[in-house]
Each structure stands twice: as structure tokens, then as C-alpha cells.
C-alpha positions in Angstrom: 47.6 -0.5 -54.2 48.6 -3.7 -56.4 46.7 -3.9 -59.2 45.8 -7.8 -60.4 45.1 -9.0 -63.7 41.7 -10.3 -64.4 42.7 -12.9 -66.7 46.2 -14.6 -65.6 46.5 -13.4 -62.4 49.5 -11.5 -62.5 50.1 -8.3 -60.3 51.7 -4.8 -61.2 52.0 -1.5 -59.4 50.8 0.5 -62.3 50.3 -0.4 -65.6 47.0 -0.3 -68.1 46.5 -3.7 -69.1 48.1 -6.6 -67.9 51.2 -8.2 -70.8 48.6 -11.4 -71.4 46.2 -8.6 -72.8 44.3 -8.6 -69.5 42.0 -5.4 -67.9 43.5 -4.9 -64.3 41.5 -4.9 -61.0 42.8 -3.8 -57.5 43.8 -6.8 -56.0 42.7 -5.7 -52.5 40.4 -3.0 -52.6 39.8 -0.9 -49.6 36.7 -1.7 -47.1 36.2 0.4 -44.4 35.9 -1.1 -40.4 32.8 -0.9 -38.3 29.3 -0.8 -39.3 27.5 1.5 -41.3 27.5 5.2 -40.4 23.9 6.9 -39.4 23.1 9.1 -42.6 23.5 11.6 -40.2 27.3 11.1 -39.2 27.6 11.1 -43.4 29.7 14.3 -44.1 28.0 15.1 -47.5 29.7 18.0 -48.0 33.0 16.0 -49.0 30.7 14.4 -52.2 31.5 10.9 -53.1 34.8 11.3 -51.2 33.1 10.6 -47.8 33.2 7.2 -48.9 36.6 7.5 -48.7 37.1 4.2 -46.9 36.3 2.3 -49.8 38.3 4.4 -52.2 42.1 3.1 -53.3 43.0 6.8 -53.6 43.5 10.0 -51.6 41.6 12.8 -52.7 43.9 15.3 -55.0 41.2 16.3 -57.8 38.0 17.1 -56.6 35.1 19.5 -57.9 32.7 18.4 -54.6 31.2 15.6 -56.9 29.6 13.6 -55.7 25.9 13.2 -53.5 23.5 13.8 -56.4 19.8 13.9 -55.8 17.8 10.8 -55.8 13.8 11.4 -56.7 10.8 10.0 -57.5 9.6 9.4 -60.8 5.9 8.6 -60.8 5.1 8.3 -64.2 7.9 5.7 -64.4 7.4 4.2 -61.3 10.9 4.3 -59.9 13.6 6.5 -58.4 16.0 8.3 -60.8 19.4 9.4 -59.7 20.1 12.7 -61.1 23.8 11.9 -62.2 23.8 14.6 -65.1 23.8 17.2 -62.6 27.6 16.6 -62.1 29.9 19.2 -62.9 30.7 18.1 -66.3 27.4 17.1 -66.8 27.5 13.7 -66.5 28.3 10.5 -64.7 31.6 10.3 -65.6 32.9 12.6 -63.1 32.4 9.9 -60.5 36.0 7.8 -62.0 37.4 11.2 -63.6 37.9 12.1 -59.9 39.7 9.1 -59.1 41.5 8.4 -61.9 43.4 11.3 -62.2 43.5 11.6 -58.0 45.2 8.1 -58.4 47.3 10.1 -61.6 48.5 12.6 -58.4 49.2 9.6 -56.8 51.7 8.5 -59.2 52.9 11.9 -60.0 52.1 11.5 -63.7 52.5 15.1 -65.7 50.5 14.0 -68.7 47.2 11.7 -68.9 45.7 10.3 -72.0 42.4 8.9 -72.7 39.8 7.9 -75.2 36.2 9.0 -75.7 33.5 9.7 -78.0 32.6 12.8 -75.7 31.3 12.6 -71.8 34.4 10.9 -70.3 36.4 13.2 -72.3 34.9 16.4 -71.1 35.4 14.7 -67.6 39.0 13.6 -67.5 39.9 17.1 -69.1 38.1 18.9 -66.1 39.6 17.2 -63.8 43.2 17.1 -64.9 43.1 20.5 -65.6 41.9 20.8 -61.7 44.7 18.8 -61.1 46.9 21.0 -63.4 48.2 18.0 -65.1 48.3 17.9 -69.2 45.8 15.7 -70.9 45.4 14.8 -74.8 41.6 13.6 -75.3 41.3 11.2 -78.8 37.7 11.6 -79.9 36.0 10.7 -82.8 36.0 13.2 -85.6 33.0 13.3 -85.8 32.4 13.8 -82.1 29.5 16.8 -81.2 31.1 20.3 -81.2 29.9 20.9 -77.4 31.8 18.2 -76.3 34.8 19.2 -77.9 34.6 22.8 -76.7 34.2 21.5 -73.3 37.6 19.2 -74.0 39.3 22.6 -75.3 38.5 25.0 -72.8 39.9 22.6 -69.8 42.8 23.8 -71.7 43.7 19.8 -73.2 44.4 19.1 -76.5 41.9 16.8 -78.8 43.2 14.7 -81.1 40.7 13.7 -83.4 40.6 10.7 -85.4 38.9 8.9 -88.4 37.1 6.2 -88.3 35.5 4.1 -85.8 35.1 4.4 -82.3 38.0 1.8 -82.3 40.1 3.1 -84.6 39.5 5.9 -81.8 40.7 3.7 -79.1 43.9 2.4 -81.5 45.1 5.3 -81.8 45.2 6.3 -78.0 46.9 2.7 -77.2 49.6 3.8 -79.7 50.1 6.6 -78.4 50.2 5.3 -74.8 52.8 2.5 -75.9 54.6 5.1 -77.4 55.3 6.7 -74.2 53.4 9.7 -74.6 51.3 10.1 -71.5 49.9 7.8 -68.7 46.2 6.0 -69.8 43.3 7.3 -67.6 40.8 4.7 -69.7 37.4 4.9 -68.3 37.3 1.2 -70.0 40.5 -0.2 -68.9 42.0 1.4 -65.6 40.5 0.6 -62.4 40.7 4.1 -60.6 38.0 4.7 -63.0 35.9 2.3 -61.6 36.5 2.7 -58.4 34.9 6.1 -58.9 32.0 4.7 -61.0 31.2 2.2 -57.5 30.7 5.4 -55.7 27.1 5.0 -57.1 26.1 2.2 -55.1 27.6 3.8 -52.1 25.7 7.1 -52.2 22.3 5.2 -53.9 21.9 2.6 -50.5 23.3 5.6 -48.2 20.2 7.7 -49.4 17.5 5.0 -48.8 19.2 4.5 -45.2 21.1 1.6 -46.2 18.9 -0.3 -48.1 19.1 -2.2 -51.4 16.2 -1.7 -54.4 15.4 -4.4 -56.4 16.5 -3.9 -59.2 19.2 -1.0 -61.1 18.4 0.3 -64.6 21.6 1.6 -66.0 22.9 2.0 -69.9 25.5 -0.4 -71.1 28.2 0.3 -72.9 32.0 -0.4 -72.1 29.9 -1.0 -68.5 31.8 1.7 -66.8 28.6 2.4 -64.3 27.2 -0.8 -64.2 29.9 -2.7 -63.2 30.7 0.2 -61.1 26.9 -0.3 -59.8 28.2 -4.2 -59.1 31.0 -3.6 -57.8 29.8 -0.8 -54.9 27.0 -2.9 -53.9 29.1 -6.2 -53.9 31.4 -4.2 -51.3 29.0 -2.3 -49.3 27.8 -6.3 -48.3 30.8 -7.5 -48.0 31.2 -4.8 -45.8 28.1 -6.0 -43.8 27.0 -2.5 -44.7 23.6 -4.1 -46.8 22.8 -7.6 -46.9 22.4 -8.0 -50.4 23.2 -7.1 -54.4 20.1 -5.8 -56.7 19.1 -7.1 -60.0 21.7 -5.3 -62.4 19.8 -4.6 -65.9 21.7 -2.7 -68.6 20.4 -1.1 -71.7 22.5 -1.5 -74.6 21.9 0.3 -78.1 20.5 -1.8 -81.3 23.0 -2.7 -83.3 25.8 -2.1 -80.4 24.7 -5.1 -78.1 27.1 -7.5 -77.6 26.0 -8.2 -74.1 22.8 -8.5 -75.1 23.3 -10.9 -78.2 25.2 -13.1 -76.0 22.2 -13.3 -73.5 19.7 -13.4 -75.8 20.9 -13.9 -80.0 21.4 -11.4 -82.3 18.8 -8.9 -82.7 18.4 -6.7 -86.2 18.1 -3.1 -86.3 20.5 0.3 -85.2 20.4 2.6 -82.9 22.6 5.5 -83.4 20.7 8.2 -81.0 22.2 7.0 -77.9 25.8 7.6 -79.2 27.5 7.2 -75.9 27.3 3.5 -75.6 27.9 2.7 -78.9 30.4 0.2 -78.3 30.4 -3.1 -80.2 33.8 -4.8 -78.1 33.8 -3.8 -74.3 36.9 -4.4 -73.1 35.7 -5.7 -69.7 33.1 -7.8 -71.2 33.8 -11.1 -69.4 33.0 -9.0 -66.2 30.1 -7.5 -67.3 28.7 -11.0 -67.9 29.4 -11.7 -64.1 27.7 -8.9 -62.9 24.8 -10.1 -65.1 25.2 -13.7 -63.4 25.8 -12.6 -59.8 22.8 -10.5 -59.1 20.4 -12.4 -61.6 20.5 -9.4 -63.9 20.0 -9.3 -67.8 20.3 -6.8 -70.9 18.7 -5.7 -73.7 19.1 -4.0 -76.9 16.4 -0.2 -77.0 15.3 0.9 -80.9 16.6 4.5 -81.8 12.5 5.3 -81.7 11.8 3.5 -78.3 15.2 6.1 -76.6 13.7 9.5 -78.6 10.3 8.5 -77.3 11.2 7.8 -74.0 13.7 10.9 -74.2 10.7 13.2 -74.8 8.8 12.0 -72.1 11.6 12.6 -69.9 11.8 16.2 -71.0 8.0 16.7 -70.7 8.1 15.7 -66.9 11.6 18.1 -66.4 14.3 15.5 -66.8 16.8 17.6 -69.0 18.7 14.9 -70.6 21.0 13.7 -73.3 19.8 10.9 -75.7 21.7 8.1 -74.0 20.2 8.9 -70.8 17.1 8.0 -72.4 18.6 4.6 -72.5 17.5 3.1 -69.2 14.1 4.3 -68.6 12.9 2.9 -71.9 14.2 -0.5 -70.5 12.7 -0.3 -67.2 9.6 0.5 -69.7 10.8 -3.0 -71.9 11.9 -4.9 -68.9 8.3 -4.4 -67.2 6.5 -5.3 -70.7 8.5 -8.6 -70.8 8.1 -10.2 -67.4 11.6 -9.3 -65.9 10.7 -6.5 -63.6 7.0 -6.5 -61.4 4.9 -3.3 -61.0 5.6 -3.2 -57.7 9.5 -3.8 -57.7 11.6 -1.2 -55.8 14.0 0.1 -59.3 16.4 3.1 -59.4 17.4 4.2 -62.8 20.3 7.2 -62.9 19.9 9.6 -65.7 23.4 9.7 -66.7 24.0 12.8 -69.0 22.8 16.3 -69.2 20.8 17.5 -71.6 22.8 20.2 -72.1 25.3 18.5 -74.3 23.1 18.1 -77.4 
């Protein structure tokens, strides 16, 4: 599949950015023919794979991901999609299955990648499924249950001082330097093409039918534009006849989405640590997903995510901090005019609570 540079325009077969400094998108993404299957005809027992006919990949590294369970949530009045109960725990496993099934692909021996924890833990599982190598460059100061997840798989973590850029410096160095093929959940595109698998399973579960609006945290935007990007092609598919409100929860102090909606705001949020991410690389396209479906973000208090977090766990929703993210912005979103009581929302709880 020919990958296309956001930016310039140019195409590759492989590569991790484009040479203009570019992120790369697939330039003709997969849509499958015909109309959309009865829930029934859905084999749900291949996961997220039995969308297969949007996916750029075949299927090599797979851990029956996929399919998880979409509830009510009274006290919140919305839907959450149970996305921590992934193997890994979290999210991520939707574009760790696809990046390193497009790795297979390319018959790479030895992936890299970047992360302060979840996308780590995920890559690492799944290459070790794959058995390909992987070297994971974490913060050093990332949480000792995410590294023991990294070092069981069997990879090597390479931790590194500093920022969570300095994090990401180092891997690029590496990359350049030849050392292993980049399975960025921020920069390479099998990622997200995992990450869209969201929208796929979300409007197959409400019988093909769009919500309102979608809640999800915001950092590098890994799931929402992966949320933007599975909706956008289930309609272009004819599949659904419309995109939902995307609305992304960013951390205080970590916004830069927000701030360039809204202005700077003041305070810091370190709780949710996963989306602590000051430059997303795919920024540009985040702001287009904002634009497109008449979406917005915000910046959530370290005190507004631990509150909502609490509540979350009082009403058996075992989650990580970040998680907490989103459902304290439906909460904001509601309290400032953007969402009605009555709109139809889905929030995914993202990370398990069993990483803390």
C-alpha cells in the first residue's frame, strides 16, 4: 500500500516520515464493496480483524483484540466502550496489531518505538506474538508496571532522561541510525489504521448507527483521529450516513489543541500522564478532525480527572488516571453548552486500571 505524505504530497512504499518532515497517510486506504453486513453476518470472533476490508494489512499478529463491550453509563449519561479490557490493557492494542502485522508484511526482524508506557506494553506484546525483536524508549521515570510489562514480552527498554521528547529524540536517532524499523503510534499509519477500528466496531454495535457526539482523550490523537478516520470511511463507504461531533480531552498544561481553539489556559495536570504531550506530531490533522465533524477540545484540571476517576471506580469502571480524562469532559462539555442532556455520546475508557 503506497503511503502519501500529508504535507508535500510525495509517495513512498515504506518509510516513517516523509524527507519534507511530513507524517505519512495511506494514500488509498482499503474500503470494502457492498453494503453493510447484518450484525449478525459479523464474525466477532476474528476481533477488530473482521473489519478486515478496511484494514491495509493481513492479519499476522493477533491476540483476538478487538470487539470490546459497549455499556451504559447512567450516572454519566452516555455509553462507555470498555477499551481497557484489551489484552495489554488498553487501547493501544487496536494499532499495535496492525503495526507490527504491517511489520510481517515487510518482513522487518526488529521494530522500534517510543512511549511513556501503554503503547509500549502494546507494541512489545504483539511483536513478541509476532516473534520479532522490539527495543521500547520510555521515560525514565516511566511506572514500574509498565516497564515489567515491556520486559517480560521479552523486549529491551531503553530508558531515557528527560522529557517525553527527549524520549522521542532518542528513538528517531536510533531509527536513522539504522537500528530497527519505527512502529510510532504517532507517526506510522498502520497504527492508525488500527486505532479507526473503533469507529468500525462502535457504529457496528448500535446496528450501524452514528452517536452524536465521541468523548475521547487527546494526546498525540492516536484514537481520535483514529475515531475520525473510521467514521469518515464507514460513510464513505455508504455504511452510515454521517461523522459525530469529535471532542478530545487534553491535560492542563499539555493542551496544544486546546490553546489553539480556545487561548492559553494556566494550570498542570500531571495525573493523566498518558497524554502529556505538548507537540503532536499529527497536529494539523487533529485540527481537521476538530473542523470536519464540528468538534472541539479542552484542557481537564489534575482535580477535575482524580474526581471523576473516583467516581468511575465507585460505579465499577477500573481505570487508569487518563481514562478519567474523557468522562470529566463530557461532564465540562455539558456544563458549557457544547453537548445537550439529551445527546446520544460514547466515551471509551481507554486504560486499565490495573496499570497504576
Amino acid at each position: 500500500m503506497t503511503l502519501r505524505c500529508t504535507v508535500c504530497g510525495e509517495e513512498y512504499a515504506d518509510r516513517w516520515r516523509c524527507a519534507c518532515g511530513g507524517p505519512l497517510d495511506y494514500a488509498d486506504p482499503p474500503r470494502p464493496d457492498g453494503p453493510a453486513p447484518d450484525f449478525r453476518d459479523v464474525d466477532t470472533r476474528r476481533g477488530l480483524w473482521a473489519f478486515d476490508g478496511f484494514l491495509p494489512m493481513d492479519a499476522h499478529a493477533t491476540l483476538g483484540e478487538g470487539f470490546t463491550p459497549l455499556v451504559d453509563a447512567p450516572a454519566w449519561d452516555a455509553a462507555f466502550k470498555l477499551e481497557y479490557v484489551f489484552p495489554t490493557g488498553s487501547f493501544k492494542d487496536r494499532g499495535a496489531t496492525t503495526v507490527v502485522s504491517r511489520a510481517v508484511d515487510l518482513g522487518v526482524d526488529r521494530i522500534l518505538e517510543d512511549s511513556s508506557g501503554n503503547a509500549g506494553a502494546a507494541v512489545a506484546t504483539y511483536a513478541a506474538r509476532a516473534g520479532i525483536d522490539a527495543d521500547i524508549y520510555v521515560p525514565a521515570s516511566a511506572k514500574q508496571s509498565k516497564l515489567q510489562a515491556i520486559e517480560r514480552t521479552g523486549a529491551t527498554p531503553v530508558r531515557v532522561e528527560g522529557s517525553r521528547a527527549d524520549v522521542t529524540d532518542a528513538c528517531v536517532r536510533a531509527v536513522e541510525s539504522d537500528e530497527g524499523w519505527y512502529a510510532s503510534h504517532a507517526w506510522n499509519p498502520a497504527f492508525f489504521a488500527g486505532t479507526a477500528t473503533f469507529a468500525y466496531e462502535v457504529a457496528a454495535q448500535r446496528d450501524w448507527s452514528v452517536p452524536d457526539a465521541v468523548v475521547t482523550p487527546l494526546g498525540h490523537g492516536t484514537l481520535f483521529l483514529g475515531a475520525y478516520r473510521g467514521f469518515r470511511a464507514l460513510r464513505d463507504a455508504g455504511w452510515t450516513d454521517r461523522l459525530p461531533r469529535l471532542l478530545g480531552a487534553q491535560a492542563a498544561g499539555y493542551a496544544p489543541i486546546a490553546a489553539e481553539l480556545h487561548g492559553e489556559e494556566g494550570g498542570r495536570n500531571d495525573v493523566a500522564d498518558g497524554i502529556r504531550i505538548r507537540d503532536p506530531v499529527r497536529m494539523s490533522g487533529v485540527l481537521d478532525a476538530v473542523e470536519a465533524s464540528d468538534g472541539d477540545a479542552i484542557a481537564l484540571s489534575a482535580d477535575a480527572v482524580e474526581r471523576e476517576r473516583d467516581a468511575l471506580h465507585r460505579r465499577g469502571f477500573y481505570v487508569e488516571p487518563t481514562s478519567a480524562v474523557a468522562p470529566a469532559a463530557l461532564r465540562a462539555y455539558r456544563e458549557r453548552g457544547v453537548l445537550d442532556a439529551d445527546d446520544d455520546v460514547v466515551v471509551p475508557l481507554t486504560g486499565s486500571g490495573l496499570k497504576t
